[in-house]
Phi, psi and omega in degrees: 000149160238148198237104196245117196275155157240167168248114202229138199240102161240163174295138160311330154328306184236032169297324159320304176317290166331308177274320171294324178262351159320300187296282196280340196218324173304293186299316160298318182295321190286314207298283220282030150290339157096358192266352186200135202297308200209145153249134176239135181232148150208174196261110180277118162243138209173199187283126114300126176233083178101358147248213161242121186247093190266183160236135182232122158232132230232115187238119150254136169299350148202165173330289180328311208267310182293321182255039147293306169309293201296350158275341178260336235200311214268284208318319198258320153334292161287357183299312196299302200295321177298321174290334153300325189234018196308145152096337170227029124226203213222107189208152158207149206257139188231117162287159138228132140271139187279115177245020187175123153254199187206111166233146175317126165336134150217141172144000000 
């Protein structure tokens, strides 16, 4: 599995805006490319300097299949978040292979 984080440093201004549409049209959008299992937003908390620090996280089932996304799906995706937000954040892209998972005992 990959685990493709994005990190994104938004203005506080218009950070509401930014998570409503993250939440309802972006975040659905990455999902129903059909490229990822499960999605996630969080909040990085720490030292800021002039932002907002969010985790946008992405679980594809395999190498193959993301960089089917990132070749069919990411150019015109992030094309949509920057001309929207041009000028008031900050991102950057993280790979992980996922090499092991870990779930609580139940029984």
């Amino acid at each position: 599995m990959i685990l493709y984080n994005v990190t994104v440093s938004i203005d506080p201004e218009i950070q509401e805006d930014w998570l409503q549409w993250m939440r309802s049209i972006h975040i659905p959008d990455v999902i129903n490319t059909g490229c990822f299992i499960e999605g996630k937003i969080s909040r990085i908390h720490g030292e800021e300097e002039g932002g907002v620090t969010y985790s946008v996280m992405y679980l594809s089932p395999s190498e193959e299949v993301y960089e089917e996304y990132q070749r069919t799906h990411a150019p015109r995706l992030q094309k949509e978040h920057t001309e929207r937000y041009a000028g008031k954040f900050a991102a950057f892209r993280t790979i992980l292979n996922v090499i092991e998972q870990f779930h609580p005992n139940v029984g």
